[in-house]
VOKEFI-275172 format. One line per 10 residues: number of its first residue (from 0); for each residue x, y, z of C-alpha. Coordinates in nm, 4 decimals. Layout:
<recs>
NUM> X,Y,Z | ...
</recs>
This chain:
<recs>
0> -0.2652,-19.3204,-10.8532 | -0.0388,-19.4402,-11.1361 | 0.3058,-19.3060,-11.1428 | 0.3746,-19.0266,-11.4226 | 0.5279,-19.1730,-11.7087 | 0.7682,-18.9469,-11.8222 | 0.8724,-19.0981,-12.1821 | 1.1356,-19.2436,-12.0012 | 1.3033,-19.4910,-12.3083 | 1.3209,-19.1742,-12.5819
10> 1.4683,-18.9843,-12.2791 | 1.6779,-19.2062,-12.1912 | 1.8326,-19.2514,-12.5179 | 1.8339,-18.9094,-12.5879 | 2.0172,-18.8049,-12.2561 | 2.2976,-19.1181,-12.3120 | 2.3122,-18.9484,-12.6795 | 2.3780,-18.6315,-12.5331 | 2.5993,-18.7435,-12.2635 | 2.8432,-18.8786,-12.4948
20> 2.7885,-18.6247,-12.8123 | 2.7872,-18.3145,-12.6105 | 3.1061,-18.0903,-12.5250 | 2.9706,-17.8675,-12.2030 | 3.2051,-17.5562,-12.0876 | 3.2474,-17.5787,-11.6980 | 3.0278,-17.3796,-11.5195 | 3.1678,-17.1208,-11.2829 | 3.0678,-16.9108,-11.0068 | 2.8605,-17.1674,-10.8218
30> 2.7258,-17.2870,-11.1098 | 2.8888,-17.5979,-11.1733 | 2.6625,-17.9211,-11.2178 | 2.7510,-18.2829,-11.1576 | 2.6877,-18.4727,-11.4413 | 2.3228,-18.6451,-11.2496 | 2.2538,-18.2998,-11.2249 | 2.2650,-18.2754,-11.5729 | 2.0980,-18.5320,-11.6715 | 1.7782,-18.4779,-11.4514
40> 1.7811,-18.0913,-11.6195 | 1.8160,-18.2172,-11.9333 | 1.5038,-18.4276,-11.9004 | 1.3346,-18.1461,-11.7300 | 1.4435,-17.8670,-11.9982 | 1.2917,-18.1248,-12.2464 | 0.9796,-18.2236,-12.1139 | 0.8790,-17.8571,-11.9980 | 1.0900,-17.6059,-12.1658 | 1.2305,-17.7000,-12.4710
50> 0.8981,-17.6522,-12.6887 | 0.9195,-17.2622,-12.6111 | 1.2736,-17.1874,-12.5831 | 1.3778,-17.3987,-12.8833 | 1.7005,-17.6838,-12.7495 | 1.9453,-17.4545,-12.8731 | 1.7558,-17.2146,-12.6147 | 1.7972,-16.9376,-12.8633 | 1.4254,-16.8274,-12.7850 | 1.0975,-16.7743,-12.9407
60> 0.7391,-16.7970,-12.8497 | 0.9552,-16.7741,-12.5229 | 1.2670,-16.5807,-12.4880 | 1.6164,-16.6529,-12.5340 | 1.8250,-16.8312,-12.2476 | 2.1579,-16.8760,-12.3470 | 2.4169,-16.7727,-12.0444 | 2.4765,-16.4033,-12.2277 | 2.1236,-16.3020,-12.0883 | 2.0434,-16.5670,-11.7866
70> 2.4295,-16.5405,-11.6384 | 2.5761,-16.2231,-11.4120 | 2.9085,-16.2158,-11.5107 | 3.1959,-16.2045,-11.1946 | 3.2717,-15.8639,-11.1431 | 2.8222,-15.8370,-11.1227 | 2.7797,-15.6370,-11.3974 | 2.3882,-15.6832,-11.5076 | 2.3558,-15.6142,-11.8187 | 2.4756,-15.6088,-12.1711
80> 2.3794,-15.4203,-12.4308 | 2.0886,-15.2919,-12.2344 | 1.9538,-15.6083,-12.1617 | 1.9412,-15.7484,-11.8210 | 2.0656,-16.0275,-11.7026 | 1.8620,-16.2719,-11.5003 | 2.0734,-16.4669,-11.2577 | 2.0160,-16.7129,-10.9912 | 1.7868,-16.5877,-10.7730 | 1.5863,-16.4018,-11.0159
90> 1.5282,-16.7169,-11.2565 | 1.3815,-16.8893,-10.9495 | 1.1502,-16.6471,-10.9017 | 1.0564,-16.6600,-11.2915 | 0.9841,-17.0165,-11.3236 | 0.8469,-17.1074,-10.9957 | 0.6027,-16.8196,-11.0677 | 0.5637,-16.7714,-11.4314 | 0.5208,-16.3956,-11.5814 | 0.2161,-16.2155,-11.7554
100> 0.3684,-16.2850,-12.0334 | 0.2550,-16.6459,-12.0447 | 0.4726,-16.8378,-11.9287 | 0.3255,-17.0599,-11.6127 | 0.4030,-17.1283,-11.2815 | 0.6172,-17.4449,-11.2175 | 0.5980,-17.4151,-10.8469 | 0.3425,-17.6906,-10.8372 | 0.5036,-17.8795,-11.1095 | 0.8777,-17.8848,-11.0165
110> 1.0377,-17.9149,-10.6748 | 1.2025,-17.6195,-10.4811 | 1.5422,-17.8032,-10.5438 | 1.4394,-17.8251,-10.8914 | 1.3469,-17.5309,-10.9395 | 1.7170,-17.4641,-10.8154 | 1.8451,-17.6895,-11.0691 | 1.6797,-17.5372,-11.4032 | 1.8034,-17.1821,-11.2704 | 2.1323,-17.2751,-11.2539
120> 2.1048,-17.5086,-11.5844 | 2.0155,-17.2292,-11.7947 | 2.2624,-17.0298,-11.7044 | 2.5284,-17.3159,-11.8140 | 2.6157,-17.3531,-12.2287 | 2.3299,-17.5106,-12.3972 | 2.3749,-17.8397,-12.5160 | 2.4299,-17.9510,-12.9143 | 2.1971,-18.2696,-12.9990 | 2.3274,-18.5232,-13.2085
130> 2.1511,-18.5477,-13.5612 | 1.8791,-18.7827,-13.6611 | 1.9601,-18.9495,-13.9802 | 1.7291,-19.0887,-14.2604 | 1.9137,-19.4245,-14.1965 | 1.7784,-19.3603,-13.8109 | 1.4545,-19.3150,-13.8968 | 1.4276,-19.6446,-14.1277 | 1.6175,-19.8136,-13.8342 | 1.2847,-19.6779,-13.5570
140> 1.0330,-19.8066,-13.7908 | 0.7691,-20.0696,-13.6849 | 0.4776,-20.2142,-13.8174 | 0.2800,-20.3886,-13.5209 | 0.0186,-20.5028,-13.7981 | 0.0218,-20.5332,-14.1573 | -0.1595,-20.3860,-14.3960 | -0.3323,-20.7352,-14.5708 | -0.3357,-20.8313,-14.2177 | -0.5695,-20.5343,-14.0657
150> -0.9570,-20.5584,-14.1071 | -1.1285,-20.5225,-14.4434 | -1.4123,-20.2847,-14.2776 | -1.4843,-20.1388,-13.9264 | -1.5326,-20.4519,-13.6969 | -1.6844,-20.2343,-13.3913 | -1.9878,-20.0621,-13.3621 | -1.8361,-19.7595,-13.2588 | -1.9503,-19.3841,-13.4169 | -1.6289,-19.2807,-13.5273
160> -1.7209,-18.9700,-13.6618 | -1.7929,-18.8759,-13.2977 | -1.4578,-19.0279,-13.1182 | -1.2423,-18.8216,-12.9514 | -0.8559,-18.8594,-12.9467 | -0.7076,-18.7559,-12.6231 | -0.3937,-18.6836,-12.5616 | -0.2844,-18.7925,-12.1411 | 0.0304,-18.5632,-12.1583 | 0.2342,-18.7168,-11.8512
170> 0.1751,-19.0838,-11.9267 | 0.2671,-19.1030,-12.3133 | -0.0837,-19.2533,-12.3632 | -0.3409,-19.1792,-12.5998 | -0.7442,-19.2368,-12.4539 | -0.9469,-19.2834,-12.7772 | -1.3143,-19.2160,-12.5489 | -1.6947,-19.2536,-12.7690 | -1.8339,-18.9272,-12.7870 | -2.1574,-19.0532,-12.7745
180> -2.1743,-19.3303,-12.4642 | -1.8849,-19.1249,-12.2788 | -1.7045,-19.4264,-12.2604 | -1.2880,-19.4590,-12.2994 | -1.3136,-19.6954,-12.5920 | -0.9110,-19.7703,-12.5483 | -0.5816,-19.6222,-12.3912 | -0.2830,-19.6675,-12.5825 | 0.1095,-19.6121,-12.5615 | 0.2126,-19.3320,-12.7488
190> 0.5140,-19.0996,-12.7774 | 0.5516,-18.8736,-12.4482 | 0.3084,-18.5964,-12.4121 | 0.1257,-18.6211,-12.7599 | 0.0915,-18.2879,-12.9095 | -0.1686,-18.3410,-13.1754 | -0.3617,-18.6012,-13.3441 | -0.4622,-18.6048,-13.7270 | -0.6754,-18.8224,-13.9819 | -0.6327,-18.9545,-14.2754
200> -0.8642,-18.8124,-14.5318 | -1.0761,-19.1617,-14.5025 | -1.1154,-19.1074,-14.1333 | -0.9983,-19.4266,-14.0814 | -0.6419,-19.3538,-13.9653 | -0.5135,-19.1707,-13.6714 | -0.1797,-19.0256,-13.6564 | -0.0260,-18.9064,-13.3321 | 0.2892,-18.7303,-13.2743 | 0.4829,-18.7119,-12.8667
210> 0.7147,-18.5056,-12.7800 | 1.0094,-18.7261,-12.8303 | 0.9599,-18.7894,-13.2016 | 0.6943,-19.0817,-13.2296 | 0.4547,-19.1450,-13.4645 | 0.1966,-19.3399,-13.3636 | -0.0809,-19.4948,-13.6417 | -0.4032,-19.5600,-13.4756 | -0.6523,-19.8225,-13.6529 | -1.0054,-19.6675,-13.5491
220> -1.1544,-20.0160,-13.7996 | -1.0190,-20.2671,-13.5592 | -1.2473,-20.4208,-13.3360 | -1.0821,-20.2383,-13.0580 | -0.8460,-19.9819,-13.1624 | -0.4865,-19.9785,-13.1540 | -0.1493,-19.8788,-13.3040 | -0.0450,-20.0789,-13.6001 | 0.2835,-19.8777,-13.7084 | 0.5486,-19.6498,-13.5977
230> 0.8518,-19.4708,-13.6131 | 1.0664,-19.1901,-13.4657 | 1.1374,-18.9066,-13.6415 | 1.4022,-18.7469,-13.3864 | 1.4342,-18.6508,-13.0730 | 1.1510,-18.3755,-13.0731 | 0.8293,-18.3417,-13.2805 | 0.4886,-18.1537,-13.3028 | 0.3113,-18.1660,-13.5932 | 0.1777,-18.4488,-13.8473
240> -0.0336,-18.4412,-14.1122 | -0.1741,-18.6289,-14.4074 | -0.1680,-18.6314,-14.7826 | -0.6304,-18.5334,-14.8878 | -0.5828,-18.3964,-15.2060 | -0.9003,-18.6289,-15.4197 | -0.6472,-18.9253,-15.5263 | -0.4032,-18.9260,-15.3120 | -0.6230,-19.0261,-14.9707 | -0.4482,-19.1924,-14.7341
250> -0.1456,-19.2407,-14.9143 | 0.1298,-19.0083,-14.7549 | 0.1760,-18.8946,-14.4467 | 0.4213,-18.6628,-14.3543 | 0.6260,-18.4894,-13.9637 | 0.7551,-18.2754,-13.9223 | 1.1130,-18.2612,-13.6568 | 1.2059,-17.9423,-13.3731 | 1.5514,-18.1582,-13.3358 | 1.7130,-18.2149,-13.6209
260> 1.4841,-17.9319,-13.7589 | 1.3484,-18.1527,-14.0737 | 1.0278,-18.2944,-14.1936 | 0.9849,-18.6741,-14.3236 | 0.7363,-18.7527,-14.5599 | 0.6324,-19.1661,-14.5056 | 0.3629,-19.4065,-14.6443 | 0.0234,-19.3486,-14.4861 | -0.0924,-19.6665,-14.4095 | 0.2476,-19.8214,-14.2947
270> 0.4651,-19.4994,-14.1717 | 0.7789,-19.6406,-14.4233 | 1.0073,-19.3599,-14.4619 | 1.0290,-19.2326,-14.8144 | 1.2013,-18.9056,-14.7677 | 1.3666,-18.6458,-14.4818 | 1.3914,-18.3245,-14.5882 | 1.6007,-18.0518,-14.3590 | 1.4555,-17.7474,-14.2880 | 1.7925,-17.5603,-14.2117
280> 1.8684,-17.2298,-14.4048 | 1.7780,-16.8577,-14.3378 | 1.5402,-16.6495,-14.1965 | 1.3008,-16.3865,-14.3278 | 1.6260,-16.1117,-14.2010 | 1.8306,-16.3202,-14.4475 | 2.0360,-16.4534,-14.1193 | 2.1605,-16.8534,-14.0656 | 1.9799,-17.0174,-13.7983 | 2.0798,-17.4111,-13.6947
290> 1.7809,-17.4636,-13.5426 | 1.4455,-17.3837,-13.7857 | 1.1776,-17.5990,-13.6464 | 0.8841,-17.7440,-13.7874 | 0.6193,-17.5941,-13.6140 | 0.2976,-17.6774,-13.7492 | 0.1456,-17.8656,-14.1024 | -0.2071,-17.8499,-14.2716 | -0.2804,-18.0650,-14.5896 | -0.4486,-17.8890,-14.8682
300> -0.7752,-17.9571,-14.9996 | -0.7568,-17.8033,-15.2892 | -0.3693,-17.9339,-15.4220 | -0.1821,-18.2020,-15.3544 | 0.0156,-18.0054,-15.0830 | 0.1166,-17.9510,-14.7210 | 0.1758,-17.6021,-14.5340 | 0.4873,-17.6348,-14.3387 | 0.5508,-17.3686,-14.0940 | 0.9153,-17.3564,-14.0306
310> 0.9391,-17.1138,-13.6813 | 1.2858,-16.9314,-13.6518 | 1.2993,-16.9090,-14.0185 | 0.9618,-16.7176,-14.0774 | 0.9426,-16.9370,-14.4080 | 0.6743,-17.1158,-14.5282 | 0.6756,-17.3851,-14.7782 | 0.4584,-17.5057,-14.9769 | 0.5461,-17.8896,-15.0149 | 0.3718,-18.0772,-15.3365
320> 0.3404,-18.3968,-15.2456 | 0.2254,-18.5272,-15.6356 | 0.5863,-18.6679,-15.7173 | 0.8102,-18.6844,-15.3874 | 1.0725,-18.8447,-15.5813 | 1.1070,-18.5089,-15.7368 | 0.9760,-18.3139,-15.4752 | 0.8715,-17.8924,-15.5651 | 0.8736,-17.6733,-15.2525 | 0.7450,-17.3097,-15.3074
330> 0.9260,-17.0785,-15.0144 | 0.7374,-16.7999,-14.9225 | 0.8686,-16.5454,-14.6265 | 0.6161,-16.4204,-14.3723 | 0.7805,-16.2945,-14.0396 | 0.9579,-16.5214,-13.7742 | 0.8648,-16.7365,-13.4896 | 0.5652,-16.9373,-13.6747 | 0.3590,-17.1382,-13.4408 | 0.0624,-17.2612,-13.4998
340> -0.2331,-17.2072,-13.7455 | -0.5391,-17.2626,-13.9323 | -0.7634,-17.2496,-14.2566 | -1.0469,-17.0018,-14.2913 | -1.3738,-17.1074,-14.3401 | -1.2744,-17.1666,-14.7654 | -1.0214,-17.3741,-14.6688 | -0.8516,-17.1683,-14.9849 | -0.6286,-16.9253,-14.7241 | -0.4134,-17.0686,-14.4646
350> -0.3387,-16.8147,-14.1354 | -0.1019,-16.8938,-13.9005 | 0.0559,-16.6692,-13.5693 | 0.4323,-16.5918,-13.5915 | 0.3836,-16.5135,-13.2227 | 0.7101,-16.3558,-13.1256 | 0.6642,-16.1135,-13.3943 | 0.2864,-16.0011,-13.2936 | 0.1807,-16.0842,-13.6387 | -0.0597,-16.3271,-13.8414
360> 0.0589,-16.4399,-14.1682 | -0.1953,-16.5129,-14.4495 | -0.1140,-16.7509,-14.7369 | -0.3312,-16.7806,-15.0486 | -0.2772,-17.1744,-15.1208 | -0.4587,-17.1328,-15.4630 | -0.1995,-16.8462,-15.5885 | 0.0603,-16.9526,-15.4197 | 0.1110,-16.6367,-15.2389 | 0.1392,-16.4131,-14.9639
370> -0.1867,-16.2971,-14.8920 | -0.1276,-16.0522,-14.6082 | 0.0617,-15.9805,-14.2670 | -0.2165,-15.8885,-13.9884 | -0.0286,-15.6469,-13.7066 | -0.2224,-15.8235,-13.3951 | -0.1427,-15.7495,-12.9954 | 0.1501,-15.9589,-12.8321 | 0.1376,-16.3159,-12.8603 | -0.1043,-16.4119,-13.0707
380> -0.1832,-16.8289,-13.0056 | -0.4668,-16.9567,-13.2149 | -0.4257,-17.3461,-13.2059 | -0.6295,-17.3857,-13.5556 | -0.7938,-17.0755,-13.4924 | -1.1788,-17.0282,-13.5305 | -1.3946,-16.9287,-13.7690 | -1.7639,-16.7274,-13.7741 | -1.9563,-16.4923,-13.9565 | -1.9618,-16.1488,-13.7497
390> -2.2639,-15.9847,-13.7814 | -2.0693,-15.6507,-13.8862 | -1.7712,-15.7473,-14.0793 | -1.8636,-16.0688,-14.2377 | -1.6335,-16.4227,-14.2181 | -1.3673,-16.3666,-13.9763 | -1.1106,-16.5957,-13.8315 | -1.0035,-16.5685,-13.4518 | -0.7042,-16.5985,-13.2969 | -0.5851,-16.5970,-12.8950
400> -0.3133,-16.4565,-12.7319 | -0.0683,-16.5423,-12.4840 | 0.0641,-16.1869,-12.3683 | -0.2674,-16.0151,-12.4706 | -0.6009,-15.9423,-12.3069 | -0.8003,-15.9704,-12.6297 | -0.9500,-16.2480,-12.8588 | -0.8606,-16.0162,-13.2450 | -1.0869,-16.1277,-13.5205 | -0.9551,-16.0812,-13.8606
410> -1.1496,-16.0608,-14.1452 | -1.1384,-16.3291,-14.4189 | -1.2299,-16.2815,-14.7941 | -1.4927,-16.5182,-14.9377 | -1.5613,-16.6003,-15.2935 | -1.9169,-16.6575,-15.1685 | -2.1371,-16.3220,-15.3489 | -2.3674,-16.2509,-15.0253 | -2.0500,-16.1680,-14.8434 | -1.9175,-15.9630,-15.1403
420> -1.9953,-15.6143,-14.9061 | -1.7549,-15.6691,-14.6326 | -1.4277,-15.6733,-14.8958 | -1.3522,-15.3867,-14.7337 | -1.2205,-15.4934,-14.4525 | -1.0169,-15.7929,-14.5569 | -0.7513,-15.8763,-14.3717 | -0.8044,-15.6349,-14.1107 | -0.8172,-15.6564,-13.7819 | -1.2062,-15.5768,-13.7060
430> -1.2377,-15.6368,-13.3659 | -1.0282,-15.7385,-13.0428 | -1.2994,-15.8773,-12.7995 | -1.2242,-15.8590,-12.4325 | -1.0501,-16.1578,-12.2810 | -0.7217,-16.2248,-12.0269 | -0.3629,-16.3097,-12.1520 | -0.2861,-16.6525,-12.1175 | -0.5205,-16.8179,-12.4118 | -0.3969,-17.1204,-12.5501
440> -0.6988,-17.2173,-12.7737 | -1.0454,-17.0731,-12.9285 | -1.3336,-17.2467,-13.0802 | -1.6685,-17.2917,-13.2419 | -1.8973,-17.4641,-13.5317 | -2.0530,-17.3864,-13.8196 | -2.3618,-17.5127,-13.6272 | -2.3089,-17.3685,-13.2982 | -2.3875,-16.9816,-13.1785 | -2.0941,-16.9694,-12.9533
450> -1.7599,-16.8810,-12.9366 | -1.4773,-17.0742,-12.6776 | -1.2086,-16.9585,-12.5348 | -0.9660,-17.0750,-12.2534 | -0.6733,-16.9307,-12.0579 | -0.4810,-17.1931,-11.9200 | -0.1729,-17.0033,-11.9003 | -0.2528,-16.7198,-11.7009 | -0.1192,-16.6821,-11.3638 | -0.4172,-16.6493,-11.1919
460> -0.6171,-16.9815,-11.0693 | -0.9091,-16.9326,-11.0987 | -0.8605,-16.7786,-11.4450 | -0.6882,-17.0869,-11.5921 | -0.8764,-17.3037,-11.4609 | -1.2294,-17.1251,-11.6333 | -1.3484,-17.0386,-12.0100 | -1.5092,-16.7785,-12.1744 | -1.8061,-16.7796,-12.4010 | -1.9461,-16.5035,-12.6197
470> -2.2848,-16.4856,-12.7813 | -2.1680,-16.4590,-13.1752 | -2.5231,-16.2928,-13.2509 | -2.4430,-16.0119,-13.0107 | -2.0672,-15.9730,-12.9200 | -2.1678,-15.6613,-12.7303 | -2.3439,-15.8871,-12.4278 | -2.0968,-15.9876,-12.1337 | -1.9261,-16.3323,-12.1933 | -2.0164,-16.5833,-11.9878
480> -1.7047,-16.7189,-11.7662 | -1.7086,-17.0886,-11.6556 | -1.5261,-17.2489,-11.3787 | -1.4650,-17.5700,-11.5091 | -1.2752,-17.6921,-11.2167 | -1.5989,-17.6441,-11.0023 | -1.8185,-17.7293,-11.2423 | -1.6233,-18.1208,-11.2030 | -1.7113,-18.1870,-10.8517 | -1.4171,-18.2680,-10.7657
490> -1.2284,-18.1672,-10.4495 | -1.0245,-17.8529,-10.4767 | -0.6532,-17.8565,-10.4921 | -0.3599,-17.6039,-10.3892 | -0.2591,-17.7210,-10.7671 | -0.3970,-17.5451,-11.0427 | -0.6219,-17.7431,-11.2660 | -0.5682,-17.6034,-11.6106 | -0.9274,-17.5887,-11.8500 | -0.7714,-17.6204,-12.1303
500> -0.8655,-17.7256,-12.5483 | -1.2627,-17.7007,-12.5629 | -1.3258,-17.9111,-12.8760 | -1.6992,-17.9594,-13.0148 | -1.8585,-18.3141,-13.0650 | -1.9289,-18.4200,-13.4697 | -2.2648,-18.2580,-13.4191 | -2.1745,-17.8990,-13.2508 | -2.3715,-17.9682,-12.9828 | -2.1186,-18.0553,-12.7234
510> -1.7957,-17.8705,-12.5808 | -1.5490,-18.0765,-12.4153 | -1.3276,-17.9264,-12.1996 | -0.9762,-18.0825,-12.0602 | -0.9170,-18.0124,-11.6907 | -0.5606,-18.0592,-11.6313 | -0.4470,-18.1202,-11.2810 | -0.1147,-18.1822,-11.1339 | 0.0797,-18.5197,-11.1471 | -0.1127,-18.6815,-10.8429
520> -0.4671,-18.4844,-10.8486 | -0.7211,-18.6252,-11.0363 | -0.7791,-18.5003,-11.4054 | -1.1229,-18.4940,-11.5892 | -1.3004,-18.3931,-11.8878 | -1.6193,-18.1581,-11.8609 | -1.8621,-18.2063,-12.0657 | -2.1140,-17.8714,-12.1878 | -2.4213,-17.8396,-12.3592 | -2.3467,-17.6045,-12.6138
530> -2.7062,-17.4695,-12.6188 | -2.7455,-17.4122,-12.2215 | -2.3498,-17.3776,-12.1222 | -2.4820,-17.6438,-11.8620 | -2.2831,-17.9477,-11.7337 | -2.3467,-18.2602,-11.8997 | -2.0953,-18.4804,-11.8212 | -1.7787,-18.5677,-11.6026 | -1.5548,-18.7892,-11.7369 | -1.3021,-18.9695,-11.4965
540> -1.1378,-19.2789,-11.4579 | -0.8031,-19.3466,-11.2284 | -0.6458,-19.4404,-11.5730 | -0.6978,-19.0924,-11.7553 | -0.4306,-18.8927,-11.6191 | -0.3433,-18.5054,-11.7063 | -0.5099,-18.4969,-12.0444 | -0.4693,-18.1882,-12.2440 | -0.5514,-18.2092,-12.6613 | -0.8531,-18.3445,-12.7214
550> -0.9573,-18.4314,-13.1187 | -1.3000,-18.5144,-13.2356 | -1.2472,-18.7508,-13.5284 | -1.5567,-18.5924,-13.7990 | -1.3999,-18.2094,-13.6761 | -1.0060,-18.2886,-13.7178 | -1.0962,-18.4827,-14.0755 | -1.2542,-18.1965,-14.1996 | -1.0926,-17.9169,-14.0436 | -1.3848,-17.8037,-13.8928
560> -1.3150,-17.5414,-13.6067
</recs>
């Protein structure tokens, strides 16, 4: 089995950054760490922990670890303020088991001793990063092929509409696999553990953003395809996203940064930095906060704009992308810790989950406007969300939930006159269908009659490692619950393998489902008949290793979910 790869150059640099930027006060009471110690946290807190608990560790779709909650003070006092303190032996516990709250067990992912380690790291004074300057950016950028130098039309015979972009989280790879032969068309090198991938509005271009800042831009015309530019951002990135307003097709793309909390808007078809743009300032409760990541972006069909979800902040901006020389941002305050979001089946009203805050902020892009804030249960995680027409309450868009038992549907207004009778229940929550905490992502298709959802975070194994499927004629009838990991073949592990992302083919009538083992078990993606809920395909090679995010080309262009 190949060796995880672990990002190990962006870490690297990061950890020598931080090694010689960063002031640390000693640790006392047993807590002191030598400075390898450090260093193998700091990769650790990175790779597995940062994402929730921000770098600054002030907290939010996870909580806050700074040493005021995670440290008993000498004299053993436990709490402060009413709020108790963790200590050692009780932040073992926490990660090597995870809670119901969603956070997973690392006990097959990390070592006893480091489990150790990130109990007493956390209870030590977070680290400051170093900043990421424009200057930085320019100096990252690389373009593998040029533009006059890349093919004039597709020179494979490929269906692109129906690839799939997968993301192999541990490796910093990205398997680009035909969704109609089955076949892994390429692997490429990527940033460490790719979060998503995006198109450009020709479908030509993939964009791909890791963990550790990269950009990767993914040539599907070549005759086998491959990155042709990147760059890095800073040290930590999710989200990407591409200018598809009609005239301005693959012409910008633009990133947005956790550390340095910013967003840089580049050329689409060469990744050339034109602009970074800091996202530091105050939240919704009018407070500072150093650290207001970018969470998620969504290009606008109907404007030349982006969404950008800043998280701590609670803000959302509305970025016109028409002159970026003079660039006009409208700011509009939802509630705090935004995550992750989608459109609704007009693709006029973007909704995305500020988690922490157990809401679901609606934007009107055409107005410019607040639409609504939804009151959900705890946790609410909808990736892009889904969206259906109920047979009670109209066009609704679904969300998960991390810390919830439920799958709430919300309903969404539609200039469409045949669904003029459900107004009434606009942005409402309609119904909260039965499912377990621990959802990452839900799914369907305009030509599909089913409804996907996972659980890959809940604590129970052979919960994560099944989905559930409802009957959108009849929500009333049981769900169906699949054991993916059985349904593989393949052997049976003391490590949980994760089902995790289902994601349709082009056509609707596939669901492919990531089953995420541990570092040395073998990984796979099942493949479902839509129609039956029947197996119809394993996909494994030695080479595909822990894949996660999967992206069908035709669905991601469109937004189709």
């Amino acid at each position: 089995m190949k060796k995880t790869f672990v990002g190990v150059l962006a870490l690297t640099a990061l950890s020598a950054a931080m090694g010689s930027a960063f002031a640390q006060t000693a640790a006392a009471d047993g807590l002191a760490m030598t400075a390898d110690e450090k260093e193998k946290a700091k990769k650790i807190y990175f790779e597995r922990c940062a994402g929730c608990h921000g770098v600054l560790r002030k907290g939010a779709t996870g909580k806050n670890l700074e040493p005021h909650w995670t440290k008993k003070d000498k004299d053993g006092n436990v709490t402060e303020g009413g709020t108790l303190k963790l200590g050692q032996q009780r932040l073992e516990k926490i990660i090597g088991y995870g809670t119901d709250g969603g956070m997973v067990n690392f006990d097959d992912i990390l070592t006893k001793e480091e489990l150790t380690l990130m109990a007493k790291y956390i209870q030590n004074t977070p680290d400051v990063p170093p900043e990421y300057s424009f200057k930085d950016t320019v100096d990252s950028w690389k373009v593998i092929v040029p533009v006059d130098k890349r093919p004039t039309k597709q020179m494979n015979k490929i269906n692109l509409k129906n690839v799939f972009s997968v993301t192999l989280r541990d490796t910093g790879e990205v398997a680009l696999i035909d969704g109609d032969t089955k076949e892994i068309v390429n692997i490429v090198k990527t940033g460490y553990a790719v979060h998503i991938s995006r198109l450009s509005a020709s479908g030509r271009y993939v964009y791909v953003v890791g963990r550790d800042g990269r950009l990767s831009l993914i040539d599907l015309w070549m005759e086998k395809p491959a990155v042709v530019a990147e760059v890095k951002i800073g040290f930590d990135a999710r989200s990407v996203d591409t200018s598809k307003f009609k005239g301005f097709e693959d012409k910008y793309a633009v990133a947005g940064s956790y550390w340095p909390p910013q967003y840089v808007i580049m050329d689409g078809d060469t990744l050339k930095p034109r602009k970074v743009v800091s996202t530091r300032g105050m939240t919704v409760d009018g407070e500072y906060h150093p650290e207001p990541r970018v969470a998620s972006i969504v290009a606008s069909f109907i404007k030349p704009e982006w969404v950008i979800n800043i998280k701590e902040t609670g803000q959302i901006l509305l970025v016109d992308y028409s002159d970026i020389e003079n660039l006009k941002t409208t700011t509009i305050g939802s509630a705090k810790f935004l995550h992750d979001g989608g459109w609704d089946a007009s693709k006029r009203y973007f909704l995305v989950a500020a988690n922490a805050s157990n809401k679901i902020a609606a934007v009107d892009t055409k107005t410019g406007k607040l639409a609504a804030l939804v009151n959900t249960a705890k946790i609410p995680h909808p990736g892009r969300g889904a969206n259906f027409v109920h047979p009670k309450f109209g066009p609704v868009w679904a969300t998960g939930h991390l810390g919830a038992d439920v799958v709430t549907l919300i309903s969404t207004p539609s200039d469409d006159k045949k669904f003029a009778k459900y107004k009434e229940y606009n942005w409402k929550v309609v119904q909260e269908m039965k499912h377990v905490p621990g959802n990452l992502f839900v799914k369907t298709h305009p030509k599909s009659k089913h409804f996907w959802a996972d659980a890959p975070q809940n604590p129970d194994k052979d919960l994560a490692e099944s989905v559930a499927v409802w009957d959108m004629a009849d929500l009333s009838k049981p769900k169906a619950v699949l054991n993916v990991a059985k349904d593989s073949g393949l052997p049976p592990t003391k490590a949980v393998k994760r089902a995790v992302h289902p994601e349709y083919s082009a056509d609707g009538k596939e669901v492919w489902i990531s089953l995420w083992g541990g570092k040395t078990d073998q990984s796979a993606i099942v493949v479902y008949d839509d129609a039956t809920l029947k197996v119809k395909k394993v996909i494994t090679d030695p080479k595909m290793i822990t894949p996660t995010g999967k992206f069908n080309v035709y669905n991601t262009q469109h937004d189709i979910y």
